[in-house]
mmCIF entry with sequence, helices, sheets and N, C-alpha, C, O atoms, coordinates in Angstrom:
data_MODEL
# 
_entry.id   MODEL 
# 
_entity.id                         1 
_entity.type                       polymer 
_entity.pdbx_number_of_molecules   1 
# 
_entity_poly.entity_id                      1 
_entity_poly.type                           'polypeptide(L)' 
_entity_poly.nstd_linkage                   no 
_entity_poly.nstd_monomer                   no 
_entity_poly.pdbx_seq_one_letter_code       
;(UNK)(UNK)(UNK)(UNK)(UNK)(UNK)(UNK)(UNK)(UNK)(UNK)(UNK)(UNK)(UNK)(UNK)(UNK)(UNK)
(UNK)(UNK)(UNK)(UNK)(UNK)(UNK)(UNK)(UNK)(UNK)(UNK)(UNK)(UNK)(UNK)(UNK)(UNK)(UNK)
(UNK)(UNK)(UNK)(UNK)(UNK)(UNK)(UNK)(UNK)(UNK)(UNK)(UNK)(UNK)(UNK)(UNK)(UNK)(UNK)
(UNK)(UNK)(UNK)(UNK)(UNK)(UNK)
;
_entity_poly.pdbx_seq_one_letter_code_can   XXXXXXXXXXXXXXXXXXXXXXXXXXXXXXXXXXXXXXXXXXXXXXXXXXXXXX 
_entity_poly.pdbx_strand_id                 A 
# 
loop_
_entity_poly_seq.entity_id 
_entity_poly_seq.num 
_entity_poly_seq.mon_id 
_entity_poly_seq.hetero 
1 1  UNK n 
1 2  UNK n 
1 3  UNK n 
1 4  UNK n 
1 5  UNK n 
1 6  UNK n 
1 7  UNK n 
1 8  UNK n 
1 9  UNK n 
1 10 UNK n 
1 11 UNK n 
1 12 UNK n 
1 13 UNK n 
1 14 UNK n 
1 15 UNK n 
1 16 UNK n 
1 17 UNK n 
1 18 UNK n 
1 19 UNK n 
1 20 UNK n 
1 21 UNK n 
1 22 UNK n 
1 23 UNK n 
1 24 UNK n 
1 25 UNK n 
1 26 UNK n 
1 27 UNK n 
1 28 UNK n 
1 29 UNK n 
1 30 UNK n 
1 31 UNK n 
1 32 UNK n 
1 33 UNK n 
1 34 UNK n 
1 35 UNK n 
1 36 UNK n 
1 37 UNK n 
1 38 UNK n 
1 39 UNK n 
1 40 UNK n 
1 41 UNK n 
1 42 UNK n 
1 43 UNK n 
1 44 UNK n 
1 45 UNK n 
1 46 UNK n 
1 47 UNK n 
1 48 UNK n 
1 49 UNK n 
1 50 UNK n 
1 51 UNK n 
1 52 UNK n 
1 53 UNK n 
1 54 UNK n 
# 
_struct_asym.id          A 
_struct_asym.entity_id   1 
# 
loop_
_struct_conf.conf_type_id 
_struct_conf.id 
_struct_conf.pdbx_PDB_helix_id 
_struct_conf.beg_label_comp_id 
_struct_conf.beg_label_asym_id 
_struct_conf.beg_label_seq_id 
_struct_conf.pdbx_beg_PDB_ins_code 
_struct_conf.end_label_comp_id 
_struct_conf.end_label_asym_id 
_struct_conf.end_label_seq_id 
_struct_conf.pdbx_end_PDB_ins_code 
_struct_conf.beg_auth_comp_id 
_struct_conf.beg_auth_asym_id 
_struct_conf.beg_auth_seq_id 
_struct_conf.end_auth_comp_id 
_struct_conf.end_auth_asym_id 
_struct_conf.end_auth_seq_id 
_struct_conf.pdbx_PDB_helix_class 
_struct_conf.details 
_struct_conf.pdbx_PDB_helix_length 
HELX_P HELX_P1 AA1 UNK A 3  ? UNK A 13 ? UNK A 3  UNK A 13 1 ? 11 
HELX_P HELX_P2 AA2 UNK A 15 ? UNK A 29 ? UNK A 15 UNK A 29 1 ? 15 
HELX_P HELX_P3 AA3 UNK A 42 ? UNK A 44 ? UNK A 42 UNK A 44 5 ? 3  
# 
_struct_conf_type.id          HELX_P 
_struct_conf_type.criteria    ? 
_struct_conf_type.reference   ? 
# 
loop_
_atom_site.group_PDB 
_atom_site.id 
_atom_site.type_symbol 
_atom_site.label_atom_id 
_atom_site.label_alt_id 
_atom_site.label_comp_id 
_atom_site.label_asym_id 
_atom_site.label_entity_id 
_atom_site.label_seq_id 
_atom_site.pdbx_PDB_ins_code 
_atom_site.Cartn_x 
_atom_site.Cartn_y 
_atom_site.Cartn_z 
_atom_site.occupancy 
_atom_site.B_iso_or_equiv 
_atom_site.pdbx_formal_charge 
_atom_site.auth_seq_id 
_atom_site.auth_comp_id 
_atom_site.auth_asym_id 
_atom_site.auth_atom_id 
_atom_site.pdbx_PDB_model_num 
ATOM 1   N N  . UNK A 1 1  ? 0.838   -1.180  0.000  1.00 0.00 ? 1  UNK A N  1 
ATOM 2   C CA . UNK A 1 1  ? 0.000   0.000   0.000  1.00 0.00 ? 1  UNK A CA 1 
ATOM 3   C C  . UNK A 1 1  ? 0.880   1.240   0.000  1.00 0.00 ? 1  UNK A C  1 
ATOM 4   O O  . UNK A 1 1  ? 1.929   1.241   0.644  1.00 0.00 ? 1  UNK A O  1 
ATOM 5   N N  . UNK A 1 2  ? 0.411   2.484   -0.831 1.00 0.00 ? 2  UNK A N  1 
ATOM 6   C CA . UNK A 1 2  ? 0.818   3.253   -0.297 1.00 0.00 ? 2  UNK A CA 1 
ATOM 7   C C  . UNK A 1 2  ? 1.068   4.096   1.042  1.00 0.00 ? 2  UNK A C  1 
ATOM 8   O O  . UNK A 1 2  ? 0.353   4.008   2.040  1.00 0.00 ? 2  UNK A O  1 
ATOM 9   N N  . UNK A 1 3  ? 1.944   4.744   0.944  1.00 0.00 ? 3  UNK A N  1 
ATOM 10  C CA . UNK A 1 3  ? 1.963   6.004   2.044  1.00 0.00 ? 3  UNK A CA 1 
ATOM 11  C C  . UNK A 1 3  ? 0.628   6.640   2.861  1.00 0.00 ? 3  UNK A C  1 
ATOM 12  O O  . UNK A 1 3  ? 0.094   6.634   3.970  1.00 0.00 ? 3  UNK A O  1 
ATOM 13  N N  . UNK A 1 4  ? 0.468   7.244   1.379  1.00 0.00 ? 4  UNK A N  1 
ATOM 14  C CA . UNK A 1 4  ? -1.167  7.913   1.472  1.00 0.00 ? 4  UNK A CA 1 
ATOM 15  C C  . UNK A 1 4  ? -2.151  7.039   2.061  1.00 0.00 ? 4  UNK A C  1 
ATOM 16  O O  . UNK A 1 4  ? -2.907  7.272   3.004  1.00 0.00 ? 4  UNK A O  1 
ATOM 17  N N  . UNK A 1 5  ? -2.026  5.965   1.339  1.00 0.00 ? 5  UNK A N  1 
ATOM 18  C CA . UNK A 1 5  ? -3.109  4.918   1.942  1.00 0.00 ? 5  UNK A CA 1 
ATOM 19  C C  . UNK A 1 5  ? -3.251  4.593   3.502  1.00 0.00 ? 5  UNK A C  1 
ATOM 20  O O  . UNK A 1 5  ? -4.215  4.739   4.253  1.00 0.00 ? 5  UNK A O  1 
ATOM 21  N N  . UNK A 1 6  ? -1.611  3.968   3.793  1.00 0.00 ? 6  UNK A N  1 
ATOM 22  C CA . UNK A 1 6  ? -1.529  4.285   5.446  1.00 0.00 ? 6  UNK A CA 1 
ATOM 23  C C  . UNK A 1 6  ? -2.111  4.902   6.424  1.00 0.00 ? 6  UNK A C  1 
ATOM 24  O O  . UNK A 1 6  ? -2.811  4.614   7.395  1.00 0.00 ? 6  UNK A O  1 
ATOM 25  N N  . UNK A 1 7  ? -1.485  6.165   5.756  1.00 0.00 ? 7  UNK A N  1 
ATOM 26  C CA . UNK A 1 7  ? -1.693  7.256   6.511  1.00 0.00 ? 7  UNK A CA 1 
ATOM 27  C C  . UNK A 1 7  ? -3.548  7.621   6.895  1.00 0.00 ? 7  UNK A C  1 
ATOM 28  O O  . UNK A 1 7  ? -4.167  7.582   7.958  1.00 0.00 ? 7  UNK A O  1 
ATOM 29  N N  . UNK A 1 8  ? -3.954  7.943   5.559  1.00 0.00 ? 8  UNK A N  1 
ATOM 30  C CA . UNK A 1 8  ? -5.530  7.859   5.818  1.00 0.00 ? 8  UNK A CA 1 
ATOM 31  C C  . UNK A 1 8  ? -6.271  6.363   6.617  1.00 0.00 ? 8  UNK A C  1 
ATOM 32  O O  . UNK A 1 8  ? -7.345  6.534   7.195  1.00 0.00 ? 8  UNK A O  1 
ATOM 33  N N  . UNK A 1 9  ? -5.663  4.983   6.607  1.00 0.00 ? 9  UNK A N  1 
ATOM 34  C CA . UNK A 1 9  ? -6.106  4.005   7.557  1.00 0.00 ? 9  UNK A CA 1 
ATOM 35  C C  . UNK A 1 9  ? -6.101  4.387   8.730  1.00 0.00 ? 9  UNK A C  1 
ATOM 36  O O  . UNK A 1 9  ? -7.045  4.114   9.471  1.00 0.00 ? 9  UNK A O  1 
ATOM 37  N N  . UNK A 1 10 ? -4.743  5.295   9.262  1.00 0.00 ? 10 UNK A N  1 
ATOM 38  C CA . UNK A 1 10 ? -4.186  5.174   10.885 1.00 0.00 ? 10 UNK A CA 1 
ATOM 39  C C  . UNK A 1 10 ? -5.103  6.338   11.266 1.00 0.00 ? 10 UNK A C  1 
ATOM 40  O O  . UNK A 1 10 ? -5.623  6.278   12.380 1.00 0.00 ? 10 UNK A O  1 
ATOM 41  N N  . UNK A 1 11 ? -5.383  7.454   10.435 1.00 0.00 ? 11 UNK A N  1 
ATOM 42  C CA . UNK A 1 11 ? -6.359  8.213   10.540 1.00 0.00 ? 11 UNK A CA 1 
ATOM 43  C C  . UNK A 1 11 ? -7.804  8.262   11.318 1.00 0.00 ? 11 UNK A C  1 
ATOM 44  O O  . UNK A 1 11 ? -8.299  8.761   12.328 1.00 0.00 ? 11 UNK A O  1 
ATOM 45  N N  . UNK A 1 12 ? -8.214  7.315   10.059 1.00 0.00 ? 12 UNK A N  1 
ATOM 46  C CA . UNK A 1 12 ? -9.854  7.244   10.476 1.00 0.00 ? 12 UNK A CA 1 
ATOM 47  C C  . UNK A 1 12 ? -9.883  5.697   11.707 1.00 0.00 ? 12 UNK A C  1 
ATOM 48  O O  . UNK A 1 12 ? -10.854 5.490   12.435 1.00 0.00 ? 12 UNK A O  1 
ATOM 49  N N  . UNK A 1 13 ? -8.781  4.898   11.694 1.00 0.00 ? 13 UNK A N  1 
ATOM 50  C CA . UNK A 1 13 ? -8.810  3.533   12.297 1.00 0.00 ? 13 UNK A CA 1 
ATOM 51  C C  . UNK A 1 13 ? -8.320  4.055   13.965 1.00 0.00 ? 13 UNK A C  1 
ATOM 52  O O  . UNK A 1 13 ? -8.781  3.778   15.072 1.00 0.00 ? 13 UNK A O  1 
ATOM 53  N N  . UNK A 1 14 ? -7.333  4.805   13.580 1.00 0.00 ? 14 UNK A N  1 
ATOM 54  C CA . UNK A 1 14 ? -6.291  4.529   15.094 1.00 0.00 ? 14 UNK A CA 1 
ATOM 55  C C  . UNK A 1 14 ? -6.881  5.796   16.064 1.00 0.00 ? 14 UNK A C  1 
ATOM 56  O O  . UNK A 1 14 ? -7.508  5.792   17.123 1.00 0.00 ? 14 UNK A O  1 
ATOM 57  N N  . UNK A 1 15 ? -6.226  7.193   14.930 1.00 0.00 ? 15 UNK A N  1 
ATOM 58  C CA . UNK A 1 15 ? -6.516  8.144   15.198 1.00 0.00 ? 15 UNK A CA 1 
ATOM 59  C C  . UNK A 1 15 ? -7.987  8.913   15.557 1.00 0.00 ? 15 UNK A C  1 
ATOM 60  O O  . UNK A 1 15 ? -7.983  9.927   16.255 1.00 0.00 ? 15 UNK A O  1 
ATOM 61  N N  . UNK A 1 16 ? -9.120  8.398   15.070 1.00 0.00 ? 16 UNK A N  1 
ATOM 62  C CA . UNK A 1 16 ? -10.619 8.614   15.393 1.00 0.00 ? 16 UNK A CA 1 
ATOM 63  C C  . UNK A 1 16 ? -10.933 7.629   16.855 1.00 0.00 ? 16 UNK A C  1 
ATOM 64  O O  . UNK A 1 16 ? -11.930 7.878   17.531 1.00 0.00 ? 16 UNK A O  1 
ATOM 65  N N  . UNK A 1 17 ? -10.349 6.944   17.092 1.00 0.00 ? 17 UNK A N  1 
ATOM 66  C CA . UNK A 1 17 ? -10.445 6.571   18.877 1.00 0.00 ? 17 UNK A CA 1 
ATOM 67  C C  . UNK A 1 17 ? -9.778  7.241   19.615 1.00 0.00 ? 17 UNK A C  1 
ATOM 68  O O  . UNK A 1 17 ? -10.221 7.685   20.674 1.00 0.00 ? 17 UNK A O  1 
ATOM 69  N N  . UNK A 1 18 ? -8.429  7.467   19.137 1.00 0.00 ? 18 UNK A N  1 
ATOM 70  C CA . UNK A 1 18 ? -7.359  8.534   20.543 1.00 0.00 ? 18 UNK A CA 1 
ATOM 71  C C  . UNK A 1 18 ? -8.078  9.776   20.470 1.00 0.00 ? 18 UNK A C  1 
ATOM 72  O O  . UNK A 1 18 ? -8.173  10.385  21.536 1.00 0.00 ? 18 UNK A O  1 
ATOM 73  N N  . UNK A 1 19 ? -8.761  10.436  19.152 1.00 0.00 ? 19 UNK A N  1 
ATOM 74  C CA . UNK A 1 19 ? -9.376  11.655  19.282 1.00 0.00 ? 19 UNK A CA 1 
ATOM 75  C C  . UNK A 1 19 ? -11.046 11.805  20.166 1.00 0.00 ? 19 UNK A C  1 
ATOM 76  O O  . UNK A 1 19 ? -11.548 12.822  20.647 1.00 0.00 ? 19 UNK A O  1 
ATOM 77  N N  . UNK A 1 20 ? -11.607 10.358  20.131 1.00 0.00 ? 20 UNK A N  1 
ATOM 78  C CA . UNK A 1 20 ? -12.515 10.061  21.044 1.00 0.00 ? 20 UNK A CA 1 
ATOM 79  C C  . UNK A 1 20 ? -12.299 10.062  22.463 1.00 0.00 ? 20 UNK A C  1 
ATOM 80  O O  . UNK A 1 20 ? -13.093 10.624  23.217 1.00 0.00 ? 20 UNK A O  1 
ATOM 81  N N  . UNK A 1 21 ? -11.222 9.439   22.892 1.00 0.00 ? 21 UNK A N  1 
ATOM 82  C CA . UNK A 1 21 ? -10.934 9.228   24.176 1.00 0.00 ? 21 UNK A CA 1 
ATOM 83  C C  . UNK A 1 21 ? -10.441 10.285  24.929 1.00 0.00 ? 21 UNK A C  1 
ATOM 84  O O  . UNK A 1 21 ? -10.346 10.342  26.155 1.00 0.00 ? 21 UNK A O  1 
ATOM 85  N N  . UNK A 1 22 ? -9.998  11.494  23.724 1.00 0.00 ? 22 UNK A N  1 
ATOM 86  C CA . UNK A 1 22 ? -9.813  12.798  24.378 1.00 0.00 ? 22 UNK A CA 1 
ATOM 87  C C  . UNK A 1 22 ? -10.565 13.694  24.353 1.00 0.00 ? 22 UNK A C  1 
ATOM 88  O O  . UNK A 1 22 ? -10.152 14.783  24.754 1.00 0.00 ? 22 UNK A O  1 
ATOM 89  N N  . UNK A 1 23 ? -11.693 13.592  23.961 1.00 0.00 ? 23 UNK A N  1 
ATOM 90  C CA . UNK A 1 23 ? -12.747 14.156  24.351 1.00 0.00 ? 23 UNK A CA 1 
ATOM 91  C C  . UNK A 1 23 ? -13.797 13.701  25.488 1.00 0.00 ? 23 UNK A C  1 
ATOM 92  O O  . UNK A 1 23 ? -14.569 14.452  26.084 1.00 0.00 ? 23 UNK A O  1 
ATOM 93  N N  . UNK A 1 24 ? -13.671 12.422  25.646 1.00 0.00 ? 24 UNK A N  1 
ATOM 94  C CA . UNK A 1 24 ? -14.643 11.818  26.655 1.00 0.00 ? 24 UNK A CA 1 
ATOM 95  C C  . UNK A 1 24 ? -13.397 12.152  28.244 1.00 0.00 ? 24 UNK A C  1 
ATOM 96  O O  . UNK A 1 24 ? -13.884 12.694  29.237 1.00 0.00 ? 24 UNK A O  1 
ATOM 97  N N  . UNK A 1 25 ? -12.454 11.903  28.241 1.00 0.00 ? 25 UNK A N  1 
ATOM 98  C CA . UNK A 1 25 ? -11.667 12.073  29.248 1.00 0.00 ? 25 UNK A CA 1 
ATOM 99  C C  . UNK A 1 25 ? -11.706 13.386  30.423 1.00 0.00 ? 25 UNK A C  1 
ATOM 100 O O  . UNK A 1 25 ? -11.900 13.491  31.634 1.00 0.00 ? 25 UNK A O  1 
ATOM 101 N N  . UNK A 1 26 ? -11.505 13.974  29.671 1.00 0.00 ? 26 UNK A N  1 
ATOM 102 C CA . UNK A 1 26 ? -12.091 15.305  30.668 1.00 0.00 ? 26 UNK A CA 1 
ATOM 103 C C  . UNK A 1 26 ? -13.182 15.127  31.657 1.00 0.00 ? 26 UNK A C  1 
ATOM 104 O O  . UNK A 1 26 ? -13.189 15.433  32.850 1.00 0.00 ? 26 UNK A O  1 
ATOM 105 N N  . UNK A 1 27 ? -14.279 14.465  30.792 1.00 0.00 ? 27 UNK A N  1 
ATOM 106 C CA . UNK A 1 27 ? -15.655 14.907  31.705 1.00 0.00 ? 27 UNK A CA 1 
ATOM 107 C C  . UNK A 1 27 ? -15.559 13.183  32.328 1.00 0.00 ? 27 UNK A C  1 
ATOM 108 O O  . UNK A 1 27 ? -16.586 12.779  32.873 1.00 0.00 ? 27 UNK A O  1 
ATOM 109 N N  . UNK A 1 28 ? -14.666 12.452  32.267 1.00 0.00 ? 28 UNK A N  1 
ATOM 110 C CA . UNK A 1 28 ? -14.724 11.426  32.998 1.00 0.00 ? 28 UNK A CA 1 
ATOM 111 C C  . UNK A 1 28 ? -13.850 11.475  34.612 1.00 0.00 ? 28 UNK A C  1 
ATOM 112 O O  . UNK A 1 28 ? -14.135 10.853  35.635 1.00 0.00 ? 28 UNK A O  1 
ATOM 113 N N  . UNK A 1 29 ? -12.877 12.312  34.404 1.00 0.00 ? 29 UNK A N  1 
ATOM 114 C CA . UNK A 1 29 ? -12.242 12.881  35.237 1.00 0.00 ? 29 UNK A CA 1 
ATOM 115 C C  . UNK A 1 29 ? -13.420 14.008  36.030 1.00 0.00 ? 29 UNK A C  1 
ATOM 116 O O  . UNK A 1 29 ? -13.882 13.614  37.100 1.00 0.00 ? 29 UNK A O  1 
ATOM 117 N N  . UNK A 1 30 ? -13.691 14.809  35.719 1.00 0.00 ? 30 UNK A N  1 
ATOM 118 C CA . UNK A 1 30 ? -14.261 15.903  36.335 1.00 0.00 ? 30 UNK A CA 1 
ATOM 119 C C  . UNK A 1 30 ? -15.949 14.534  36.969 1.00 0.00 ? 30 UNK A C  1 
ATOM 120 O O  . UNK A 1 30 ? -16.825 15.101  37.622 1.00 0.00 ? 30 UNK A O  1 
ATOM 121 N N  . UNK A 1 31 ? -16.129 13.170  36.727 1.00 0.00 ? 31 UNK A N  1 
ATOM 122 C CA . UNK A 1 31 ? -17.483 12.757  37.159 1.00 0.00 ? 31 UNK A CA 1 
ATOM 123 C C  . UNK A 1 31 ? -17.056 11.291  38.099 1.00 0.00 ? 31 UNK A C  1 
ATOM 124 O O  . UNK A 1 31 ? -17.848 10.466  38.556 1.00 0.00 ? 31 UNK A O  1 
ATOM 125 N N  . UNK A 1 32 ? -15.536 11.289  38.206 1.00 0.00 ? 32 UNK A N  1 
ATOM 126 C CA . UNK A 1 32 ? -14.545 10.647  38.705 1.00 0.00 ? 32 UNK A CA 1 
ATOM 127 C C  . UNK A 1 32 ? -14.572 9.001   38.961 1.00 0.00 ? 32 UNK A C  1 
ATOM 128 O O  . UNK A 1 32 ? -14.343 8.284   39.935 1.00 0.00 ? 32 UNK A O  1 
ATOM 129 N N  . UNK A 1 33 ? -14.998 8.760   37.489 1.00 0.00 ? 33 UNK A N  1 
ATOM 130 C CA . UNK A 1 33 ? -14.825 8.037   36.777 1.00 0.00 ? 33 UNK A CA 1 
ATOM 131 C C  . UNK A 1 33 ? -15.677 7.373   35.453 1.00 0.00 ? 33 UNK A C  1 
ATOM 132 O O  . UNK A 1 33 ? -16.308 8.243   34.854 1.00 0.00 ? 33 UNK A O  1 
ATOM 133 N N  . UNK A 1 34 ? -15.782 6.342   35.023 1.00 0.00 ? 34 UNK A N  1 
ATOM 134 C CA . UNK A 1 34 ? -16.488 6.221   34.041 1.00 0.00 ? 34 UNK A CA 1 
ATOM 135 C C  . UNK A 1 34 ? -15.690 4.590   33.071 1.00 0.00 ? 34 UNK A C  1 
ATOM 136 O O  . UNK A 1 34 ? -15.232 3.650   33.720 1.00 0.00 ? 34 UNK A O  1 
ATOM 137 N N  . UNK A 1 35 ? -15.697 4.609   31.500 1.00 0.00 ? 35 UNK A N  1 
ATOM 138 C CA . UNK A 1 35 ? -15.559 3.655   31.180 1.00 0.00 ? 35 UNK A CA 1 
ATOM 139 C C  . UNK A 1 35 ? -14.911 3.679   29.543 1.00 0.00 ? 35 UNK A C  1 
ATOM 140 O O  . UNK A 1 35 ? -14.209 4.650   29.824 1.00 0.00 ? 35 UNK A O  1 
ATOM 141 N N  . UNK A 1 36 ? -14.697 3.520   28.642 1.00 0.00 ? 36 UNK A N  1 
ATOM 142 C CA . UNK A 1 36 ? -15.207 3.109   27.193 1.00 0.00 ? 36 UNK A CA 1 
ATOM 143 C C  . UNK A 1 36 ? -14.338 1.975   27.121 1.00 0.00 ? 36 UNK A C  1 
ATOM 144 O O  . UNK A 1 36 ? -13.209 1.685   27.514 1.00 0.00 ? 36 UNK A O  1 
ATOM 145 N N  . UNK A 1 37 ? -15.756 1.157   26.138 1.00 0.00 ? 37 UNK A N  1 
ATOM 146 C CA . UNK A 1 37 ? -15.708 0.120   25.517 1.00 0.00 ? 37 UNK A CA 1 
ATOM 147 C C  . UNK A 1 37 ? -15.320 0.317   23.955 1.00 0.00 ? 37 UNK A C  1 
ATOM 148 O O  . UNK A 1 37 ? -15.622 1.021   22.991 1.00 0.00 ? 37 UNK A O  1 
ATOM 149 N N  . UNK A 1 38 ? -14.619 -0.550  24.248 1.00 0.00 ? 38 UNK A N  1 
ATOM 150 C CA . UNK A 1 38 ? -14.039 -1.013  22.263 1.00 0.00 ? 38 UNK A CA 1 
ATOM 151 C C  . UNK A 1 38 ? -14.997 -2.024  21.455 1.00 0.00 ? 38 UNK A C  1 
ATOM 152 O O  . UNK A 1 38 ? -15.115 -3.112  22.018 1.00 0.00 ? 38 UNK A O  1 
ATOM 153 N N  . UNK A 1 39 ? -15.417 -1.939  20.738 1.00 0.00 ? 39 UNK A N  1 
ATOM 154 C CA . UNK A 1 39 ? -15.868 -3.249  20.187 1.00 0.00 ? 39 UNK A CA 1 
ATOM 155 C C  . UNK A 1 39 ? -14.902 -3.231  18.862 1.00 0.00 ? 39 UNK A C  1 
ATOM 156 O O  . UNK A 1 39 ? -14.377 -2.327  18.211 1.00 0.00 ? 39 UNK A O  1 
ATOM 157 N N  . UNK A 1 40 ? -14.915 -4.432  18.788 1.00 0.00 ? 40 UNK A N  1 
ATOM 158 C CA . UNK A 1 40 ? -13.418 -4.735  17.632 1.00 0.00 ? 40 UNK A CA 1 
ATOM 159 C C  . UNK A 1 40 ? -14.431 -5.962  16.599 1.00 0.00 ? 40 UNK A C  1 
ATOM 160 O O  . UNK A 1 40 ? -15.527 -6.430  16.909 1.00 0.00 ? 40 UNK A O  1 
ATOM 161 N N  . UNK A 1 41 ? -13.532 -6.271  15.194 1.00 0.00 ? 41 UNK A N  1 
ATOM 162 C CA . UNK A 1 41 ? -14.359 -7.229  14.571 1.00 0.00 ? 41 UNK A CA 1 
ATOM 163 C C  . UNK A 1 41 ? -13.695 -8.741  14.761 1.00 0.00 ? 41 UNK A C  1 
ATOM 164 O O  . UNK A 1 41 ? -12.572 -8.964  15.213 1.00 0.00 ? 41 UNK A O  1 
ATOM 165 N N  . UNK A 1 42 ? -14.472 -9.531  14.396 1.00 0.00 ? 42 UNK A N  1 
ATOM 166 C CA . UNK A 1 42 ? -14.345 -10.919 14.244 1.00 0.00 ? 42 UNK A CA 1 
ATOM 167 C C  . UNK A 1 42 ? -12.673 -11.289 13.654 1.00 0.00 ? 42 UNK A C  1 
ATOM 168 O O  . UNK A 1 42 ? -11.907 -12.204 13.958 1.00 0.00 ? 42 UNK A O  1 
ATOM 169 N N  . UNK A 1 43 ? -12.526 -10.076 12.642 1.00 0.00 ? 43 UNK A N  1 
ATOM 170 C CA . UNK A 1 43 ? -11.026 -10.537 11.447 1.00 0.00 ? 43 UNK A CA 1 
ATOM 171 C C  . UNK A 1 43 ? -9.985  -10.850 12.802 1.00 0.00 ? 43 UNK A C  1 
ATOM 172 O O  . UNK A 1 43 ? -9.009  -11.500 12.428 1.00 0.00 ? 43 UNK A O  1 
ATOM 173 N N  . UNK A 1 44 ? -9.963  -10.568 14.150 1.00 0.00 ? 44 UNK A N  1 
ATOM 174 C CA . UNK A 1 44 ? -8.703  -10.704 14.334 1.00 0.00 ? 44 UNK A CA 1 
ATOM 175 C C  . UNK A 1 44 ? -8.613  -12.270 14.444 1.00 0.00 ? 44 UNK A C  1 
ATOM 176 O O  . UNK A 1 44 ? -7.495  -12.763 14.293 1.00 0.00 ? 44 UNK A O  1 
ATOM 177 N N  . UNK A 1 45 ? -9.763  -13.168 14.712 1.00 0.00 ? 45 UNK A N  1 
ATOM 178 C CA . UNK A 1 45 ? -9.523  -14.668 14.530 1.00 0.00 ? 45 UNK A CA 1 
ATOM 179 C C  . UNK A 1 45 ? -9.529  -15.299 12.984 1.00 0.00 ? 45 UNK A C  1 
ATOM 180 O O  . UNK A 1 45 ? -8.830  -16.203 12.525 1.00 0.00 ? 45 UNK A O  1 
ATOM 181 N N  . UNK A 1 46 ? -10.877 -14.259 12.157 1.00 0.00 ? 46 UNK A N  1 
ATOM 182 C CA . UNK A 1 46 ? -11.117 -14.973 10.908 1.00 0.00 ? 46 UNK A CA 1 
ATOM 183 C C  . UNK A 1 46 ? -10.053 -14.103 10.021 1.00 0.00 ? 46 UNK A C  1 
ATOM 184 O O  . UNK A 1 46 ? -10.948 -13.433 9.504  1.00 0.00 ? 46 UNK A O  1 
ATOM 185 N N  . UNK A 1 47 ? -9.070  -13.663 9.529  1.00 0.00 ? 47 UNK A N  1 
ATOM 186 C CA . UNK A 1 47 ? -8.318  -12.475 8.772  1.00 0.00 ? 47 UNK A CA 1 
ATOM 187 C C  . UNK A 1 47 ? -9.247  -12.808 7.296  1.00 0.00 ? 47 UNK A C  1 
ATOM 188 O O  . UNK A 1 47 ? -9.655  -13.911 6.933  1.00 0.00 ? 47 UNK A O  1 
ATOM 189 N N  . UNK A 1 48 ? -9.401  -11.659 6.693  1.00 0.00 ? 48 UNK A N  1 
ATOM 190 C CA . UNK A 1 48 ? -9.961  -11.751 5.426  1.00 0.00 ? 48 UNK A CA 1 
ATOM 191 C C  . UNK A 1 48 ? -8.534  -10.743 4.240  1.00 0.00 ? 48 UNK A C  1 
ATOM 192 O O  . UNK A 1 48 ? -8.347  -9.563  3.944  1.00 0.00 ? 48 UNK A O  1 
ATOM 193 N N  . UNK A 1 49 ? -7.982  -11.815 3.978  1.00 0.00 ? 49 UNK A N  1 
ATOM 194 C CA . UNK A 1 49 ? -6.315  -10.723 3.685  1.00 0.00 ? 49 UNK A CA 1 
ATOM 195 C C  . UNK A 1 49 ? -6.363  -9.747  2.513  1.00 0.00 ? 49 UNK A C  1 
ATOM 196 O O  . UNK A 1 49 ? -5.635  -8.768  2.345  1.00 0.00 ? 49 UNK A O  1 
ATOM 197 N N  . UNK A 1 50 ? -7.580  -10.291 1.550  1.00 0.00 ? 50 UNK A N  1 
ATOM 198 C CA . UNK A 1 50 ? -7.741  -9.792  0.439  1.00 0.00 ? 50 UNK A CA 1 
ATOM 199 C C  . UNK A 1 50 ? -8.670  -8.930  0.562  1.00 0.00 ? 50 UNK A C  1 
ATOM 200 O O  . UNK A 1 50 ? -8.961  -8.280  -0.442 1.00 0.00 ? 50 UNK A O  1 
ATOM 201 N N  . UNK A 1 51 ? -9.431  -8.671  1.891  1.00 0.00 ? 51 UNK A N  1 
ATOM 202 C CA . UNK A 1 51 ? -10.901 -7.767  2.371  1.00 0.00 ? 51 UNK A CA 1 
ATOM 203 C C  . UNK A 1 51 ? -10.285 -6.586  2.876  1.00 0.00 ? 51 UNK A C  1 
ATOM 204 O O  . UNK A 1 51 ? -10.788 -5.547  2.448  1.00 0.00 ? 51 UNK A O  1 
ATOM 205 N N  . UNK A 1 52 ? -9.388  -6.469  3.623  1.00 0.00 ? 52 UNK A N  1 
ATOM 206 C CA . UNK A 1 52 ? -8.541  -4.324  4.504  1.00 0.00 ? 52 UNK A CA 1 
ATOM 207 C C  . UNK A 1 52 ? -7.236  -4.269  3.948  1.00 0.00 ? 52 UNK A C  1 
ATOM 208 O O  . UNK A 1 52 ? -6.586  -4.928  3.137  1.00 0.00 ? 52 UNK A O  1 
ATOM 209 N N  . UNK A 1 53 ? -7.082  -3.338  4.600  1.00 0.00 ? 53 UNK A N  1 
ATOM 210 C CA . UNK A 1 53 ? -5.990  -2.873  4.309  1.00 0.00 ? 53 UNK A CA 1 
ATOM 211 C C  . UNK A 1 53 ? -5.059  -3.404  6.067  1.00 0.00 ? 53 UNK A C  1 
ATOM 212 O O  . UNK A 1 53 ? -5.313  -3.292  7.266  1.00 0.00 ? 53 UNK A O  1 
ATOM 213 N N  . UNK A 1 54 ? -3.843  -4.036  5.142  1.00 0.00 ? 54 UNK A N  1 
ATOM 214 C CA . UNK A 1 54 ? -3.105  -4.716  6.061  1.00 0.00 ? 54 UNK A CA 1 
ATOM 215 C C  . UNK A 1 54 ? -3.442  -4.655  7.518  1.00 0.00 ? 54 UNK A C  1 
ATOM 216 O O  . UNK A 1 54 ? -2.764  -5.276  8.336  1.00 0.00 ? 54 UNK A O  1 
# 
């Protein structure tokens, strides 16, 4: 894959949760405490290699 390609995966994949978790953080702190859940897919047992991007 490209660069570009990467880059826009880690983006919307990696980067759209750390940018979640820093927004919920604050007001989890200030309500002194709280939670988030991940839900993740099935691929990490079934891999579909020819279906994502690496």
């Amino acid at each position: 894959m490209s660069e570009e390609i990467w880059q826009q995966e880690l983006n919307h994949h990696l980067l759209g949760a750390v940018r979640l978790d820093r927004a919920l953080i604050p007001g989890m702190i200030e309500r002194g405490g709280g939670a988030v859940v991940r839900v993740s897919s099935i691929q990490r047992r079934m891999r579909l290699w020819n279906g994502t991007p690496a």
